[in-house]
Backbone as a ProteinNet text record, in pm:
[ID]
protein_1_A
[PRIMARY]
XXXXXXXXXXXXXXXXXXXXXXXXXXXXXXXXXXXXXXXXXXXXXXXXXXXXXXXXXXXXXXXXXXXXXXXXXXXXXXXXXXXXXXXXXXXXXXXXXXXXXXXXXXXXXXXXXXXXXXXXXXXXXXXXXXXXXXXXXXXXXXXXXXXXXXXXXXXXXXXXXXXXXXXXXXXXXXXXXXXXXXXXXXXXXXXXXXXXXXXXXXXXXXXXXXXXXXXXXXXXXXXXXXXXXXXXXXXXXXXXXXXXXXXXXXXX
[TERTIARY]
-8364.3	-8219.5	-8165.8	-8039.3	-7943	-7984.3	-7981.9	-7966.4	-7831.7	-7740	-7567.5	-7501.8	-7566.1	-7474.7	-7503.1	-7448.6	-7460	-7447	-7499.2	-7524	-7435.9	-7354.6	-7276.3	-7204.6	-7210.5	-7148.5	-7043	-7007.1	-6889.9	-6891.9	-6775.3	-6764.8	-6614	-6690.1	-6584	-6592.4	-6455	-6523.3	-6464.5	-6613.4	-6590.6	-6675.6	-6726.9	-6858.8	-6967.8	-7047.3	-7203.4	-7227	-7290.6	-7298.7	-7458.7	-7535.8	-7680.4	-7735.9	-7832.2	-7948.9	-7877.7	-7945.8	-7859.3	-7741.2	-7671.4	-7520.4	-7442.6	-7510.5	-7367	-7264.7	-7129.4	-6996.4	-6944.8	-7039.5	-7009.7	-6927.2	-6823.4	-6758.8	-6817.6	-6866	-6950.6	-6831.7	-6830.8	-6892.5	-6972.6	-6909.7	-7026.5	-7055.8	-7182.8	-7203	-7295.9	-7232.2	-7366.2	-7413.9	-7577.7	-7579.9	-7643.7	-7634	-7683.8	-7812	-7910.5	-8043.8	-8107.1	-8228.4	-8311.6	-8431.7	-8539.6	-8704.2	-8740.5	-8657	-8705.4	-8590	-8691.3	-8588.5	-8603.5	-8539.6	-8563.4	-8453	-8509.7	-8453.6	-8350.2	-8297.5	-8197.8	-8118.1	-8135.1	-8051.3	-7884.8	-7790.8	-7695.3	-7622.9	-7625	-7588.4	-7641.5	-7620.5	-7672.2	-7653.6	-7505.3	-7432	-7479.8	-7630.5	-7655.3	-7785.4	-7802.7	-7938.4	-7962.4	-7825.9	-7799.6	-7744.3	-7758.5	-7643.3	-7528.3	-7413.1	-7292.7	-7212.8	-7107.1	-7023	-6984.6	-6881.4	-6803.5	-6818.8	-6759.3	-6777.1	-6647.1	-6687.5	-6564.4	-6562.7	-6373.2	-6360.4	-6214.9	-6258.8	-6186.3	-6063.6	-5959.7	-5827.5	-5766.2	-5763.6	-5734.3	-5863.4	-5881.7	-5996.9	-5954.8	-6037.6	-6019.6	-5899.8	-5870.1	-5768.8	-5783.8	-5920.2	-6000.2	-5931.7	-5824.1	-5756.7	-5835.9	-5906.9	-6005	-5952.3	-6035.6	-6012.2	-6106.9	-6157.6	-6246	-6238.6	-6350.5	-6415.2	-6510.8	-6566.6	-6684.5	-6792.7	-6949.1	-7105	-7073	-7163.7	-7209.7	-7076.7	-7098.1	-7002	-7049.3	-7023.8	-7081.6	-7050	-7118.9	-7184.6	-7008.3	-6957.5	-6824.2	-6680.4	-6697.2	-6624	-6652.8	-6777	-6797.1	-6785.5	-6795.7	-6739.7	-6611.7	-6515	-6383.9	-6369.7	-6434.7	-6391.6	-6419.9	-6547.7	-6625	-6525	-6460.6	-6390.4	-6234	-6190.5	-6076.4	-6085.6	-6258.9	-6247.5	-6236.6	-6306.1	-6348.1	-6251.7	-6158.6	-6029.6	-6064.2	-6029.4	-6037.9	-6189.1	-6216.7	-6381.8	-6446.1	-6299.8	-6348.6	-6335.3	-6350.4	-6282.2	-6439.1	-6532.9	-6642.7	-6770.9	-6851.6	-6969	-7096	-7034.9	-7154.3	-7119.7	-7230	-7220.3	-7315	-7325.1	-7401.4	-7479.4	-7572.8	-7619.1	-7701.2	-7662	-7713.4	-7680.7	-7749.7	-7756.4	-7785.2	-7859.6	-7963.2	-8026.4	-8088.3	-8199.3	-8162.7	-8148.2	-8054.7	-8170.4	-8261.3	-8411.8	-8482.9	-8392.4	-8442.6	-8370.4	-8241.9	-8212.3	-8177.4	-8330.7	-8359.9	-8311.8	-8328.2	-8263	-8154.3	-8108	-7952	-7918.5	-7987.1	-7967.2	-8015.6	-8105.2	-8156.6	-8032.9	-7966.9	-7825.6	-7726.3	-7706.8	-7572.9	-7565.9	-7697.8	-7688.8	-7700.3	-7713.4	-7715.4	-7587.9	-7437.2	-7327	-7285	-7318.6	-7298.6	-7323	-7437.2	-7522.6	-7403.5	-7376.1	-7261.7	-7162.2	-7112.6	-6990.5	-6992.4	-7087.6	-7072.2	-7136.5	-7117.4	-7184.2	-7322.6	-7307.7	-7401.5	-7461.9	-7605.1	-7640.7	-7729.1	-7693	-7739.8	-7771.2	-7932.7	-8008.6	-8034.1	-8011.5	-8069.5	-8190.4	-8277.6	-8432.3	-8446.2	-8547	-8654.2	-8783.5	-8783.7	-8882.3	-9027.5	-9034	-9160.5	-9190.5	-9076.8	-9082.7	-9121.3	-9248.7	-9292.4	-9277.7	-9280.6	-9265.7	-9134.9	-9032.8	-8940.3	-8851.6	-8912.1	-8840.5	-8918.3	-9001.5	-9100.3	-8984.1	-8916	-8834	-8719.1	-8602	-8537	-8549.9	-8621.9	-8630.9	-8560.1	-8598.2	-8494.6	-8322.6	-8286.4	-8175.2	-8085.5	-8176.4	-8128.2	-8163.4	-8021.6	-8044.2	-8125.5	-8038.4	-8078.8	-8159.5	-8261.3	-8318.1	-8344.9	-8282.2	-8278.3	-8363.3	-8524.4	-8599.3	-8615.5	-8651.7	-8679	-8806.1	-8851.7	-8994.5	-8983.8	-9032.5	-8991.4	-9143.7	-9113.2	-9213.6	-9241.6	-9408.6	-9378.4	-9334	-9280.2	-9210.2	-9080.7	-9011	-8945.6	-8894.2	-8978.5	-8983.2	-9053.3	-9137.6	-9236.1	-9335.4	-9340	-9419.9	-9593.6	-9663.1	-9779.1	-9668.6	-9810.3	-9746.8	-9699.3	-9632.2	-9601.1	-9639.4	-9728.5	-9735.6	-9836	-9900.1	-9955.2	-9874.7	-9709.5	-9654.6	-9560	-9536.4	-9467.2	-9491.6	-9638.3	-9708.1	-9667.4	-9734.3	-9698.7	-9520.2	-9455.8	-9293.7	-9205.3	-9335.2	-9279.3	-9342.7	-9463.4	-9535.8	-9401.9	-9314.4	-9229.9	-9091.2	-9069.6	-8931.9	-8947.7	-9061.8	-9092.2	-9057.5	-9038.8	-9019.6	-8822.3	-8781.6	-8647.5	-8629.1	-8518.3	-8441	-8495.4	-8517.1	-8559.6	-8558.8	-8512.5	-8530.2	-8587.1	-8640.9	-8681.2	-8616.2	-8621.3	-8520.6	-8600.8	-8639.6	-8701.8	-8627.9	-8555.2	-8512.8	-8613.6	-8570.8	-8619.7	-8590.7	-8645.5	-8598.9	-8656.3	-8638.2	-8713.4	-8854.5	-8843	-9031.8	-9102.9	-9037.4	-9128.9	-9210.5	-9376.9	-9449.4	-9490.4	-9555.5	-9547.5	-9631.3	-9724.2	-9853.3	-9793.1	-9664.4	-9619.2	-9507.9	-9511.8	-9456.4	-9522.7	-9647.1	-9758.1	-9805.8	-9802.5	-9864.1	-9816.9	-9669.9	-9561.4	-9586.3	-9524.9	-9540.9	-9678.1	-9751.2	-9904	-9930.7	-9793.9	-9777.5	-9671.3	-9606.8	-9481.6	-9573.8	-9654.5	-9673.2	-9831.8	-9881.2	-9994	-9945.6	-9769	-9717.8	-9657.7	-9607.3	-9512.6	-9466.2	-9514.5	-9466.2	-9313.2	-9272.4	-9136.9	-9025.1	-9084.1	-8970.8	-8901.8	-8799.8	-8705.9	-8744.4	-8702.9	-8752.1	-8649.9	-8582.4	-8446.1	-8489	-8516	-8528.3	-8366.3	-8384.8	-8234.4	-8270	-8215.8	-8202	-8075.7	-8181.6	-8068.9	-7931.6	-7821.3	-7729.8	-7657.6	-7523	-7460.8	-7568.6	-7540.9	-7647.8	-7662	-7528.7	-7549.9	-7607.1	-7721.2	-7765.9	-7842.7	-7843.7	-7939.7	-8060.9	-8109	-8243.1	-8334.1	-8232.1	-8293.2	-8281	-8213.7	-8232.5	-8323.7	-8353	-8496	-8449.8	-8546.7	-8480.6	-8527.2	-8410.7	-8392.6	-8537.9	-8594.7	-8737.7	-8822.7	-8839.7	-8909.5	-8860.2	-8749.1	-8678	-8750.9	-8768.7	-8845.7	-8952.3	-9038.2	-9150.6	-9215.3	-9119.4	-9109	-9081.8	-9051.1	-8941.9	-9101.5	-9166.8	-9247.7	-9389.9	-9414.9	-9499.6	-9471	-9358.9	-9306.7	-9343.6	-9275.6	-9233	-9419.6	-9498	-9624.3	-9663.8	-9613.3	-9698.9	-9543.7	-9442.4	-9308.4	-9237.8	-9184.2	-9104.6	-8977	-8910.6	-8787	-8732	-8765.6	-8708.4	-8587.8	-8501.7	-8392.9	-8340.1	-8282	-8226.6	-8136.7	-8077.5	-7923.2	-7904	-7815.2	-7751.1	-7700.7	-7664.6	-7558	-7417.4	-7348.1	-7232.1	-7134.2	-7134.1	-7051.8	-6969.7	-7119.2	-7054.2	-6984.3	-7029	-6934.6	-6796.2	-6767.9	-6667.8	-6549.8	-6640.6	-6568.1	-6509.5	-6635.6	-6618.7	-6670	-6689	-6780.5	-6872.4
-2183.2	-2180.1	-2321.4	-2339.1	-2472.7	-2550.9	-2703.9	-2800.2	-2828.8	-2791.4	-2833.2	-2687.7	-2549.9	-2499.3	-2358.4	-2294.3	-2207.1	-2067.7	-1986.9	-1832.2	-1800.8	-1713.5	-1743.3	-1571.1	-1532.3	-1410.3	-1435.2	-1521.5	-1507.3	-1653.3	-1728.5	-1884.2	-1791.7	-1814.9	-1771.8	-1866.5	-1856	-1910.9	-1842.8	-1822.6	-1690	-1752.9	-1680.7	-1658.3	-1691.8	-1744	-1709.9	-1592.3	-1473.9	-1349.4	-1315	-1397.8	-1369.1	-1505.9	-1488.8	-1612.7	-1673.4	-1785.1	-1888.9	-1985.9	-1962.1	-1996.8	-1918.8	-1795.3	-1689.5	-1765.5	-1730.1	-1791.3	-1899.5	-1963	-2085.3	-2101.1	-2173.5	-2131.3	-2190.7	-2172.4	-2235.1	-2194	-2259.5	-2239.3	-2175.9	-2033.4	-1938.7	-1978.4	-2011.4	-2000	-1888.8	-1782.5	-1688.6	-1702.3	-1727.9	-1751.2	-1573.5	-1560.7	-1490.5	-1454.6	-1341.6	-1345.3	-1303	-1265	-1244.2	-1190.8	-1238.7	-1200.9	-1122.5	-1035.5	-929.4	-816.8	-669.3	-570.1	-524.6	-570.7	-505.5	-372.5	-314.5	-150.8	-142	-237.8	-320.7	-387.5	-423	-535.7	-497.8	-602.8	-539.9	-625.1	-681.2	-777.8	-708.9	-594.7	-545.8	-605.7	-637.3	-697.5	-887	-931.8	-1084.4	-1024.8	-922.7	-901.6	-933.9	-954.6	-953.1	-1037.8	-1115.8	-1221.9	-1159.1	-1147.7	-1104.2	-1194.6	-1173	-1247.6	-1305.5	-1272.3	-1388.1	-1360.4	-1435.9	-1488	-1500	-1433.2	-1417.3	-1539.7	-1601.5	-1717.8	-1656.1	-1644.5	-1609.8	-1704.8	-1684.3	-1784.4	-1804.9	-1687.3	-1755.8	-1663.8	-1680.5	-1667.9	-1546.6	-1427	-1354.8	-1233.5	-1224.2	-1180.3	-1116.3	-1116.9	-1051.3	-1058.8	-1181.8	-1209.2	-1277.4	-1214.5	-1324.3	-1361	-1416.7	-1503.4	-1526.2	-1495.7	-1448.2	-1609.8	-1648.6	-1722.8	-1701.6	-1752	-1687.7	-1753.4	-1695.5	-1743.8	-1817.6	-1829.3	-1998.4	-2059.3	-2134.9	-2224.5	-2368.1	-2426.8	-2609.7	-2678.4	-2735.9	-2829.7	-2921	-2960.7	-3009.8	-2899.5	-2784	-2723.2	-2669.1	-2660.1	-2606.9	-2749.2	-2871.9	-2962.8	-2936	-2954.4	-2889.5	-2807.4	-2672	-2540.6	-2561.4	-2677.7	-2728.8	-2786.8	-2875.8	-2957.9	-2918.9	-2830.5	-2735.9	-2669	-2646.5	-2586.5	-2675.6	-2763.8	-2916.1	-2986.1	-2968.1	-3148	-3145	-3048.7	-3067.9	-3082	-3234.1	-3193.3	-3142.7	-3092	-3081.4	-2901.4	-2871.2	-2694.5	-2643.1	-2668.2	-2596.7	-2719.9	-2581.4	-2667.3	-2694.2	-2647.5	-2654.6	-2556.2	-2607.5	-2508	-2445.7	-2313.1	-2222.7	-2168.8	-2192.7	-2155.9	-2023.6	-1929.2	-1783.5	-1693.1	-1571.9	-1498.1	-1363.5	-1264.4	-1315.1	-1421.5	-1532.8	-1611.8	-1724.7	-1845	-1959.1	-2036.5	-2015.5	-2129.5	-2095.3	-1951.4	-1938	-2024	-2054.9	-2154.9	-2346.5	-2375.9	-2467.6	-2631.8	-2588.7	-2691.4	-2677.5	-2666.9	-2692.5	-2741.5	-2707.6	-2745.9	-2873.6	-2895.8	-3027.6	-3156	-3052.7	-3208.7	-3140.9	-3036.3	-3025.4	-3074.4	-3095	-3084	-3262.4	-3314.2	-3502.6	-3556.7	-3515.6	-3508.5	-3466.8	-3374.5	-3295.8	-3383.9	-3401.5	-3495.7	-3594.6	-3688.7	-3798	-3824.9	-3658.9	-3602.4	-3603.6	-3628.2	-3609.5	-3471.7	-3348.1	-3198.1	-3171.4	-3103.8	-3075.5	-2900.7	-2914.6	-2797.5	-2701.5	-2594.6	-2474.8	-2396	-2352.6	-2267.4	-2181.3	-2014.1	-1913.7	-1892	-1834.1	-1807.9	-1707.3	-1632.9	-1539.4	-1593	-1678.4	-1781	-1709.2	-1709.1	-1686.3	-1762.4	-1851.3	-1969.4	-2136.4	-2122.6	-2275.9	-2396.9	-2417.1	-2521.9	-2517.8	-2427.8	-2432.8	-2499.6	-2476.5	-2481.6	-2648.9	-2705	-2840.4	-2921.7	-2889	-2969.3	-3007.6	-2941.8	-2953.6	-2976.5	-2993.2	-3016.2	-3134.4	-3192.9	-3318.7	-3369.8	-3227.7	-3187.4	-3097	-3035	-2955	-2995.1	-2960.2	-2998	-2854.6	-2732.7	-2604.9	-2556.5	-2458.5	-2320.6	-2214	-2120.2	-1983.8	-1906.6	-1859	-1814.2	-1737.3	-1612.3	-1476.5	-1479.7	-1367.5	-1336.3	-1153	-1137.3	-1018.7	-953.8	-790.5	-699.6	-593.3	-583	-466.2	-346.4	-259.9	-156	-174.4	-290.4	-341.5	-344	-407.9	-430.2	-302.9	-222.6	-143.6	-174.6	-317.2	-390.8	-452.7	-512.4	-555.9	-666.1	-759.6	-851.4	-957.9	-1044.4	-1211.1	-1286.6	-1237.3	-1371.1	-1521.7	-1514.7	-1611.3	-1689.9	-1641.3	-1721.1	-1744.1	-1699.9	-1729.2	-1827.6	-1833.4	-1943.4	-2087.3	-2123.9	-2178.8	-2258.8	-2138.3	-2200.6	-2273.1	-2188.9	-2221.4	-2355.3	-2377.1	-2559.5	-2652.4	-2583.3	-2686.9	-2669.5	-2581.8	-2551.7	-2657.7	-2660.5	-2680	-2834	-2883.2	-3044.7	-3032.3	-2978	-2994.5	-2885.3	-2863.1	-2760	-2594.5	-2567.3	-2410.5	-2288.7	-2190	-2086.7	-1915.7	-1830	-1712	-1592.5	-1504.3	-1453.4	-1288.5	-1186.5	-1039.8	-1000.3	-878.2	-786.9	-644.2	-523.9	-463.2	-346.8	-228	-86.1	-13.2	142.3	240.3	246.7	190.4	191.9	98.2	-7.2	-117.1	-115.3	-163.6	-146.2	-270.6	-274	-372.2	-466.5	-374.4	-475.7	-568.3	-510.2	-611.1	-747.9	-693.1	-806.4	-874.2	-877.7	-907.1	-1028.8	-973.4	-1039.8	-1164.3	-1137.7	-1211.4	-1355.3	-1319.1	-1414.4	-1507.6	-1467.3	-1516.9	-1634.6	-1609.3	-1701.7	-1812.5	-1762.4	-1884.2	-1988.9	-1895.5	-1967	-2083.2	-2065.4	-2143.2	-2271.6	-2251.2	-2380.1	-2409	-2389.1	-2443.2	-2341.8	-2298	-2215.6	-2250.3	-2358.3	-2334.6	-2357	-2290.7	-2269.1	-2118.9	-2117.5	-1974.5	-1826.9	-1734.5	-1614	-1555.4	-1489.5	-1407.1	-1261.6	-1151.8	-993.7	-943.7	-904.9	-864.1	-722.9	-642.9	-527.2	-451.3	-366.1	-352.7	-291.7	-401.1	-346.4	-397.4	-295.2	-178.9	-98.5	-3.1	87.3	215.5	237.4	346.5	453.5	526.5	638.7	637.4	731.2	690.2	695.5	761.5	713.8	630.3	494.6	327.2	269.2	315.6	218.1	224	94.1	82	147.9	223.7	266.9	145.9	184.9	67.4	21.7	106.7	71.6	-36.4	7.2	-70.5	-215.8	-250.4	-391	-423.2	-393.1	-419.2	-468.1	-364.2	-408	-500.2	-505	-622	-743.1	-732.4	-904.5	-924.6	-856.1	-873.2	-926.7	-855.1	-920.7	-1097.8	-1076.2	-1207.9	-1334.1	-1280.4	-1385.6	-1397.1	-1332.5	-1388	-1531.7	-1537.5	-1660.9	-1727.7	-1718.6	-1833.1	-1836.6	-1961.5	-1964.5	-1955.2	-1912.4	-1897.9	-1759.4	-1655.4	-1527.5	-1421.4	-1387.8	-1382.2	-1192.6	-1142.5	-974	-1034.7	-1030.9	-1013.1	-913.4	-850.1	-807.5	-872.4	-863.7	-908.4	-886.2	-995.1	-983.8	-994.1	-1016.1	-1061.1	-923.5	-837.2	-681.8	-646.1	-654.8	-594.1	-647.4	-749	-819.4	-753.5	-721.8	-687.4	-820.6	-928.8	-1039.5	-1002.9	-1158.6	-1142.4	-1202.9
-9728.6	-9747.9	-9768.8	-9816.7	-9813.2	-9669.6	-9773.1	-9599.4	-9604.8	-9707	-9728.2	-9700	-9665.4	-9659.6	-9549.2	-9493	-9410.9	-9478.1	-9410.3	-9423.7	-9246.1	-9217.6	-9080.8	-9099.1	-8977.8	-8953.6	-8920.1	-8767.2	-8679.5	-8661.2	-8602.3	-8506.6	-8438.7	-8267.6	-8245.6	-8046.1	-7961.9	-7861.5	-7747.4	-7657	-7527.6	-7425.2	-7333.9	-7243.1	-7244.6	-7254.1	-7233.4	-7156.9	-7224	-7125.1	-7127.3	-7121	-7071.1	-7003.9	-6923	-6913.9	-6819.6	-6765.2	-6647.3	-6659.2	-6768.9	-6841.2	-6810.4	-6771.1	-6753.1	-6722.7	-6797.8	-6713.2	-6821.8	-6862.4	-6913.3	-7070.1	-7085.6	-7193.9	-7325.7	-7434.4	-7531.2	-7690.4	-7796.5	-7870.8	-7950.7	-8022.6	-8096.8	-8193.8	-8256.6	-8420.8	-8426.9	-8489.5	-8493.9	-8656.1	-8625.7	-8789.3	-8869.9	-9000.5	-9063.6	-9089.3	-9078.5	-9094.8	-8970.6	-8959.7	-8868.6	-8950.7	-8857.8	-8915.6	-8822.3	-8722.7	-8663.1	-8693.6	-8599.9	-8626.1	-8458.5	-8351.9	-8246.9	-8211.5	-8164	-8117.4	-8041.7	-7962.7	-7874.9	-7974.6	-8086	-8143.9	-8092.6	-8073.6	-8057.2	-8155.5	-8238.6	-8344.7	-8463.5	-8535.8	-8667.6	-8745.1	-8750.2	-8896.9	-8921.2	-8814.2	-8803.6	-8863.8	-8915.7	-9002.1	-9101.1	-9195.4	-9369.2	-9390.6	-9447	-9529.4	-9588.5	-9498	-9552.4	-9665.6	-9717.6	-9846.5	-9769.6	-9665.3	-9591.1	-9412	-9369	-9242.9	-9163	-8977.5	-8951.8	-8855.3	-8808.1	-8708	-8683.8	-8481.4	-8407.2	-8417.8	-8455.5	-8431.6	-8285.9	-8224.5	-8064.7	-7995.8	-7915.6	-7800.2	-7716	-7754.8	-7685.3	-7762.2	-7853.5	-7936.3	-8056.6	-8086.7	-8217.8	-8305.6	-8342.5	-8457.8	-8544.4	-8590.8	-8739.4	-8837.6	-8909.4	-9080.3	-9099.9	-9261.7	-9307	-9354	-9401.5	-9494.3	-9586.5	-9694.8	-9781.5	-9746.5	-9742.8	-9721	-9887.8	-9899.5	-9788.4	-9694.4	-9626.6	-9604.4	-9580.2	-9638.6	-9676.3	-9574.7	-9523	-9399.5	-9337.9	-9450.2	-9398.6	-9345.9	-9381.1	-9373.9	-9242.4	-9198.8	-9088.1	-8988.8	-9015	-8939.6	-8902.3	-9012.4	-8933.5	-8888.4	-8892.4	-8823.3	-8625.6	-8634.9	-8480.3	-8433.5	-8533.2	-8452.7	-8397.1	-8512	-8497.5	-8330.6	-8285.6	-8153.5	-8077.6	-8098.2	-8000.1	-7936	-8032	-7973.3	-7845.5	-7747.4	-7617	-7569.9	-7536.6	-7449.7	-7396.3	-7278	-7148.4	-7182.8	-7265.7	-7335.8	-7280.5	-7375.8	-7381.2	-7341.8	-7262.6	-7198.8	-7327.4	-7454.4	-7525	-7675.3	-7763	-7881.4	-7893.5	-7887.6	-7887.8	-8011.4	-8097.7	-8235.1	-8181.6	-8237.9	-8184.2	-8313.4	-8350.2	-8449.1	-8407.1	-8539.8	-8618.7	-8535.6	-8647	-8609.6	-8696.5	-8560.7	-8630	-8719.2	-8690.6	-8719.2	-8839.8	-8897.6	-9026.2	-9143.9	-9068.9	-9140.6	-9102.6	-9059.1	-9024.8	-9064.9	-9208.8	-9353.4	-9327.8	-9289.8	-9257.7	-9122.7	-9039.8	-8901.2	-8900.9	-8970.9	-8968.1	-9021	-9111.2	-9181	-9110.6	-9046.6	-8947.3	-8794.4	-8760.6	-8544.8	-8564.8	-8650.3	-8633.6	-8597.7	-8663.5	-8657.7	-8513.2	-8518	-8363.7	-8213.9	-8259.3	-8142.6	-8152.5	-8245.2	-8245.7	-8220.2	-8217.5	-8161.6	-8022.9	-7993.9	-7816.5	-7763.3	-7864.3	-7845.1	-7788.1	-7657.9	-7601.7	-7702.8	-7785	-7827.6	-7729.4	-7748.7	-7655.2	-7796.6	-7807.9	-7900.2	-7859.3	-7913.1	-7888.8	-7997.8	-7948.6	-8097.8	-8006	-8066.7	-8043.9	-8040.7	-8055.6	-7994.7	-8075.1	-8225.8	-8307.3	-8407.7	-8407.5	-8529	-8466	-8417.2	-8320.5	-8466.1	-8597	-8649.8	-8701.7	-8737.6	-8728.6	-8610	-8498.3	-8351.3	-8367	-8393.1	-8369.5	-8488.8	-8591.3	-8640.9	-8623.5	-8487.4	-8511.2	-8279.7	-8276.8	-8088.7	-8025.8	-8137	-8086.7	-8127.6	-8169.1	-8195.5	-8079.5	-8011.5	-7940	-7788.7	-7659.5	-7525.4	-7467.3	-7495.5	-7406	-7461.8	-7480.1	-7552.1	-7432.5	-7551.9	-7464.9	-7526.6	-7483.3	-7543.8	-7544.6	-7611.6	-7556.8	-7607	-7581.3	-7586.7	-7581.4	-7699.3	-7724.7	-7710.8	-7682	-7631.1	-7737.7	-7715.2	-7869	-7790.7	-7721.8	-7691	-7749.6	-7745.7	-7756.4	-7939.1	-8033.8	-8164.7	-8205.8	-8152.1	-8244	-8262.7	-8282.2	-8314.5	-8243.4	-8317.6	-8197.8	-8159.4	-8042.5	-7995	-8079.2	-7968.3	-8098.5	-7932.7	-7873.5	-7801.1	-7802.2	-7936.6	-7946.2	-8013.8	-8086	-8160.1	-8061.8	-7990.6	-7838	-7778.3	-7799.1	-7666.4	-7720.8	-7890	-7949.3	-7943.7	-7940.5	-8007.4	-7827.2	-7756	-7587.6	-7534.2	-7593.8	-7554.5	-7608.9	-7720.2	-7818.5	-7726.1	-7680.5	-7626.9	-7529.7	-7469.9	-7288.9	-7320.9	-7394.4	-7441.7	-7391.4	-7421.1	-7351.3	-7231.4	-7208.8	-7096.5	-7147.7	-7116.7	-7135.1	-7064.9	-7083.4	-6989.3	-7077.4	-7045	-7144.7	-7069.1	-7175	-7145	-7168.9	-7132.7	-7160.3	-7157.2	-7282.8	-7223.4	-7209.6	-7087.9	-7065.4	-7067.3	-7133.7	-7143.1	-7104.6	-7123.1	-7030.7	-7073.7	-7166.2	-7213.8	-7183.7	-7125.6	-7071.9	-6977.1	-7043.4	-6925.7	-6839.3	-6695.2	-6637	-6700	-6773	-6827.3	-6945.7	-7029.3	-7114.8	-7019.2	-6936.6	-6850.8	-6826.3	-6742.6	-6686	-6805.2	-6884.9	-7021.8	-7057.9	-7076	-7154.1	-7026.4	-6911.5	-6770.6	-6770.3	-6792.2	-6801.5	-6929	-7014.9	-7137.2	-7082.7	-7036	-6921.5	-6877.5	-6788.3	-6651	-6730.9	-6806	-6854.8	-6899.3	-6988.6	-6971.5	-6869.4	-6781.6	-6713.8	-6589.2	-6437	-6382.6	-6299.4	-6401.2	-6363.6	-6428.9	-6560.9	-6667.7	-6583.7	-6587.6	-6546	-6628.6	-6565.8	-6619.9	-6604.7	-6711.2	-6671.7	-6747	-6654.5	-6688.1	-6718.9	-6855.7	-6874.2	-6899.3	-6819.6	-6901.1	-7003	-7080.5	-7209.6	-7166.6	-7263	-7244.2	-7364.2	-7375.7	-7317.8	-7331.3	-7158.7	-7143.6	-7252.9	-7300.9	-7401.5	-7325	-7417.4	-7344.2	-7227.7	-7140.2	-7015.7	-7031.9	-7131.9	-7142.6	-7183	-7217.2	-7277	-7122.6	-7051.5	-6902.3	-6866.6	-6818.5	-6716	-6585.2	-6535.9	-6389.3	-6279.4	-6197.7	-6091.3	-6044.7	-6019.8	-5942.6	-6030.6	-6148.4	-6254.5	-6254.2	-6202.8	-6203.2	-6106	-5999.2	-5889.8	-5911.1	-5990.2	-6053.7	-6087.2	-6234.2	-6320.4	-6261.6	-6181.7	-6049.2	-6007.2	-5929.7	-5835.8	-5944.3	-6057.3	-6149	-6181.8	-6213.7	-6258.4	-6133	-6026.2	-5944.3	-5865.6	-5840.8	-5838	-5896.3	-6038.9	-6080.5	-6142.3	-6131	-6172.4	-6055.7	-6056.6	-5947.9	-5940.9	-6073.7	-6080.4	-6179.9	-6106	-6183	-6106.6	-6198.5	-6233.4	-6329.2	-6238.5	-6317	-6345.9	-6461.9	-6501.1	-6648.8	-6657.1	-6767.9	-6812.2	-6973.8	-7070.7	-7017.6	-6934.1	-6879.6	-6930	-7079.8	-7137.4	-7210.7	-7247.4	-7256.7	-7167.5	-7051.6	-6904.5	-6901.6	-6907.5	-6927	-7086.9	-7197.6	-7278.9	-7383.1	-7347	-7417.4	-7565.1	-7647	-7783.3	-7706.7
[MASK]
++++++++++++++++++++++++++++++++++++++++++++++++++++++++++++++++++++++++++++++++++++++++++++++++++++++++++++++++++++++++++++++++++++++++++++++++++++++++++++++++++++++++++++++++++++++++++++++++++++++++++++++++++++++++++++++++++++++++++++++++++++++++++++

């Protein structure tokens, strides 16, 4: 893709509603695209490169304004900074999608500015793109990794591209993130943890289960959290249930 121009669903600014940020006010860029199809997605419309792109005008008010894709590297300077004036506003800018790292070439001539600005970056990935994620590491303070399950995707595993993109994360702040549904088994937990803990048994582990719960039969039942905690916390020392609070809340 463009290193001058963006592919972008939403910029909008709310919550952090997953992972050990909960609470924290950020900065959305959700970008356009994704190289997965998970069964959970709750972001459909961050699958496709849409024509244009939406930006929240006040916070919390679902008053948008559209803009058109692309949107060129300066324009989205002002739209950052349009949020920014105030410093002390937001703990951070959040690049979250889709899948921000597919469009890497761009992140690479947009997060230099940023950094200069004073902007603390907070990355969401899916954590399967390790040389994508190896170009742009020293761009970014947070990563929020997930590590996705084939119950989960359909899919086989990705944890050797996991292991890979997590040696690169583990170079800054990091935390991973599972989510978990009624089909999850302990052994894909078991698995995934065993890829944590070889780098680092004290990168954080946050079990999210899916939400909005929707139908009752995507919930993990309570016990299985149990489970899953007790697998985990054997070999990490820092694991963590939370839901997407930000749904609960009724945030973006």
């Amino acid at each position: 893709m463009s290193t001058t121009e963006a592919q972008l669903v939403q910029v909008f600014s709310s919550f952090q509603g997953e992972g050990l940020y909960v609470g924290a006010r950020q900065l959305f860029i959700r970008f356009a695209g994704c190289n997965m199809t998970c069964q959970y997605c709750d972001t459909p419309e961050a699958l496709v490169l849409p024509k244009s792109f939406k930006i929240e005008a006040t916070p919390g008010k679902r008053d948008f304004e559209e803009k058109l894709n692309p949107v060129p590297t300066r324009e989205l300077f002002e739209i950052v900074e349009r949020f920014t004036k105030n410093k002390n506003t937001h703990h951070s800018i959040c690049l979250t999608g889709g899948e921000p790292l597919l469009q890497v070439d761009f992140l690479k001539h947009f997060l230099p500015e940023q950094g200069r600005q004073g902007h603390k970056i907070y990355l969401e990935t899916n954590g399967v793109l390790p040389k994508h994620l190896e170009e742009i590491i020293d761009l970014v303070d947070i990563i929020a990794f997930d590590i996705k399950l084939p119950s989960a995707t359909g899919l086989s595993s990705y944890l050797e591209e996991h292991k890979k993109a997590l040696e690169v994360a583990s170079l800054k702040e990091v935390f991973v993130k599972i989510v978990v549904t009624r089909d999850t088994k302990p052994k894909e937990i078991d698995d995934a943890v065993d890829v944590i803990a070889q780098i680092s048994p004290d990168i954080p582990l946050v079990i999210q289960p899916v939400t909005p719960y929707g139908s009752i039969k995507h919930r993990p039942l309570p016990e299985s959290l149990f489970t899953f905690y007790n697998f985990a916390i054997r070999k990490l020392k820092n694991v963590r249930i939370i839901p997407q609070m930000h749904k609960l809340m009724g945030q973006l």
